[in-house]
C-alpha positions as CSV (number, residue, x, y, z in Angstrom):
1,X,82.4,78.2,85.6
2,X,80.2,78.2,88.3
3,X,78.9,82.0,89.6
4,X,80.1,82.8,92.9
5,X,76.7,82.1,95.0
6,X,76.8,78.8,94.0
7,X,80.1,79.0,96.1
8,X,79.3,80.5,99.5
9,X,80.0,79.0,102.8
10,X,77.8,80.9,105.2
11,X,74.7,78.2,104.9
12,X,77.0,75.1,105.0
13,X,80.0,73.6,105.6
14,X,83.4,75.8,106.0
15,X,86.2,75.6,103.2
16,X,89.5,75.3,104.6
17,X,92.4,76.0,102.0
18,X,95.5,74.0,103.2
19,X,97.9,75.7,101.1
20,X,100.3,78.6,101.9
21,X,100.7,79.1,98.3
22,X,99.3,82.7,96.9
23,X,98.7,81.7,93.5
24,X,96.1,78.8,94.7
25,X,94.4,81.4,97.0
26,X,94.0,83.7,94.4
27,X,92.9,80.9,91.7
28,X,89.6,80.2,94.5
29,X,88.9,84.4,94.9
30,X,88.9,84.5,91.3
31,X,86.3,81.2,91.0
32,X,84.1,83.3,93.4
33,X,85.1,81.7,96.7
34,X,84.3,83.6,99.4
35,X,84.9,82.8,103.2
36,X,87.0,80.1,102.8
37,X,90.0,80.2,105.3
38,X,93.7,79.6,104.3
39,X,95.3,77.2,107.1
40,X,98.8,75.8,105.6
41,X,99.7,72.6,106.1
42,X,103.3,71.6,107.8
43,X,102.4,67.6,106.3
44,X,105.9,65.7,104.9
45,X,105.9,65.9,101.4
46,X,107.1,62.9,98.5
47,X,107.4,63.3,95.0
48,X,103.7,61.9,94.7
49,X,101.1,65.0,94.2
50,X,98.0,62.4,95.5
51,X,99.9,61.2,98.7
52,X,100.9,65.1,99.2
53,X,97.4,66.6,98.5
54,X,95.5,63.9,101.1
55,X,98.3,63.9,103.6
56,X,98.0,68.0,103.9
57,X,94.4,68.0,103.6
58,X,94.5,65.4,106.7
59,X,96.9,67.0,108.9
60,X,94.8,70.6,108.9
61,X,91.3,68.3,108.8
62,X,92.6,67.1,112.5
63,X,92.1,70.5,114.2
64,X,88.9,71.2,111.6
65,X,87.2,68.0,112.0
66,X,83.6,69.7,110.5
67,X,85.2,71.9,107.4
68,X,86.0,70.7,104.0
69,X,89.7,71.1,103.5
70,X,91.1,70.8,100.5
71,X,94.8,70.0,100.2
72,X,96.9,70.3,96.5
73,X,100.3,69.2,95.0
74,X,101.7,70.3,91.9
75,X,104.7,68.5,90.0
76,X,106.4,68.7,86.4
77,X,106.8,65.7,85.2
78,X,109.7,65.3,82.2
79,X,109.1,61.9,80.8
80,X,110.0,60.1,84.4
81,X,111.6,62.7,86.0
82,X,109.7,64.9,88.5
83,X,110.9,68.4,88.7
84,X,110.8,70.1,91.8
85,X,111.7,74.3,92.7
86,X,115.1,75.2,91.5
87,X,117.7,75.1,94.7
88,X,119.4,78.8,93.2
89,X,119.2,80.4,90.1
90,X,121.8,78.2,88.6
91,X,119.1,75.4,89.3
92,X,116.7,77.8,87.3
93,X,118.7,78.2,84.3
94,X,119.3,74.4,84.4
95,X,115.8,73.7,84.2
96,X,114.6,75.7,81.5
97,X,116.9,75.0,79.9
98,X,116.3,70.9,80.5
99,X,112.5,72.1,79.3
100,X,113.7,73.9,76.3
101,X,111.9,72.7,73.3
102,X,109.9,69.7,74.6
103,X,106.6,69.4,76.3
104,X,106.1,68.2,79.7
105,X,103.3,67.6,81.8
106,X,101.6,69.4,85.4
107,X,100.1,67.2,87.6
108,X,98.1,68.5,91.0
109,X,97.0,65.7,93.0
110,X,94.1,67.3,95.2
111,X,92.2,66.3,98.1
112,X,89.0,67.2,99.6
113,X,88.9,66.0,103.2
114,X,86.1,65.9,106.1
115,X,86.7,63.7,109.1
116,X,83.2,64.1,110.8
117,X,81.1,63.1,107.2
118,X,84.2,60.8,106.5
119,X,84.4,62.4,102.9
120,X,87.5,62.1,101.2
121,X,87.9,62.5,97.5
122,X,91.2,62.2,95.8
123,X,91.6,62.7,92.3
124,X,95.0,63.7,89.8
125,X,95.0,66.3,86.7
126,X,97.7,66.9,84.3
127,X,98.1,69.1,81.7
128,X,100.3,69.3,78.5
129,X,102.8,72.0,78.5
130,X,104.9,73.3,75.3
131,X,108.1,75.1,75.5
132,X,109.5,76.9,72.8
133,X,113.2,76.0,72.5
134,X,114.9,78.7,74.6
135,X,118.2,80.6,74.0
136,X,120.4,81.4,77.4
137,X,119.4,85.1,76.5
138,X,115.6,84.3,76.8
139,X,116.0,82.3,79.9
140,X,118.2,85.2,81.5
141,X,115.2,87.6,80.3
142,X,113.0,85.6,81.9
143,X,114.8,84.8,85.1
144,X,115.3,88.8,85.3
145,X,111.5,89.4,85.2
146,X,110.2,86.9,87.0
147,X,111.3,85.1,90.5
148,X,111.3,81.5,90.6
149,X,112.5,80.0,93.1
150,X,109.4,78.7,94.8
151,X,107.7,77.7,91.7
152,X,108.3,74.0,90.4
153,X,109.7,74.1,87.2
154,X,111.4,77.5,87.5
155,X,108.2,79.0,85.8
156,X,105.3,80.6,86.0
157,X,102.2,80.6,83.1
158,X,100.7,83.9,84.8
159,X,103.8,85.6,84.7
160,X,105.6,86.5,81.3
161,X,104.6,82.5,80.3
162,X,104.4,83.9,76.3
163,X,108.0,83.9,76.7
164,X,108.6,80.5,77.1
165,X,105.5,78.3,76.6
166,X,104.3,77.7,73.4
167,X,101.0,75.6,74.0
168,X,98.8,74.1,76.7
169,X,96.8,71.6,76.4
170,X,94.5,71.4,79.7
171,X,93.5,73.1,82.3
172,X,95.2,76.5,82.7
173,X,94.9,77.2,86.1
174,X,96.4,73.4,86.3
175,X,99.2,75.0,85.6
176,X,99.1,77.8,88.5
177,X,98.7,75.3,90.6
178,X,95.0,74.4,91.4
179,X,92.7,72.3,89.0
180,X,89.8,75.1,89.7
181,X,87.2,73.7,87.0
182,X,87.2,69.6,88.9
183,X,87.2,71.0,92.1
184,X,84.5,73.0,91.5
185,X,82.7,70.1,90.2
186,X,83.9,68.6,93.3
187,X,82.6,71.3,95.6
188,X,79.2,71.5,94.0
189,X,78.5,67.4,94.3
190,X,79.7,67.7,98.0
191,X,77.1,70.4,98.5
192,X,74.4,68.4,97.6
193,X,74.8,66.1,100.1
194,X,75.1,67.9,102.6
């Protein structure tokens, strides 16, 4: 992981966040990002993380022509079926339970956008998530301890994730939400141009 120095944004280009989400925030803070701003994106959204990630990072690089703004999407994928936030905790208990047992996969499409250097890199990561097969009581526990509802999947890895995941295989913070070890890679190349 890179040290936070190699990350600050007072001798070049601003960082622009377009995200309201907390965990993806705190996933760049704990990278070492300092000064970067958080300006969420009100962009439509599809079921396709890429199209998401470059249509949010566009629609907040239009009033920050200069900055680097990076835009993110996460989905579950089950086989072909994309999971989305649970509607209601009967939605939750649903999907965990549909999870139960099998492993599925995170994909974040992300995008790092700036309109006056015309950069735009797009790029997907998925990781391979294990469930252990879940009774109604541990999915109850779980619902009890930890609020889902704006979390796709109806789960969080942070947050009580040893009772329900068995394995990853991929990037961990992935999972939370934001790739942080390829866009650092990202951010580092981008630097050196410039």
């Amino acid at each position: 992981m890179t040290s936070p120095k190699d990350f600050s944004v007072e001798s070049h280009r601003e960082i622009i966040l377009a995200s309201a989400s907390p965990r993806r925030r705190e996933l760049m803070l704990e990278a070492g990002f300092t000064g970067f701003r958080v300006i969420p994106s009100h962009a439509e959204e599809d079921d396709s993380p890429l199209d998401n990630a470059l249509r949010k990072a566009e629609d907040v690089a239009q009033s920050y022509p200069d900055a680097l703004v990076i835009g993110a999407d996460t989905v579950i994928r089950l086989g072909r079926t994309v999971i989305g936030k649970p509607a209601d905790e009967a939605d939750a208990v649903r999907i965990l339970s549909l999870l139960s047992g099998k492993t599925h996969e995170v994909v974040t499409g992300v995008c790092v956008r700036c309109l006056a250097s015309d950069i735009c890199v797009r790029y997907e990561v998925s990781t391979a998530v294990e469930f252990r097969t879940l009774s109604p009581e541990i999915i109850a526990e779980y619902l009890r301890l930890v609020p889902v509802l704006d979390k796709a999947g109806a789960y969080a890895i942070q947050e009580h994730g040893d009772l329900i995941i068995s394995s990853i295989s991929g990037s961990r913070s992935n999972v939370i939400g934001l790739p942080m070890e390829q866009l650092g890679e990202t951010l580092r190349y981008l630097r050196k141009l410039g």
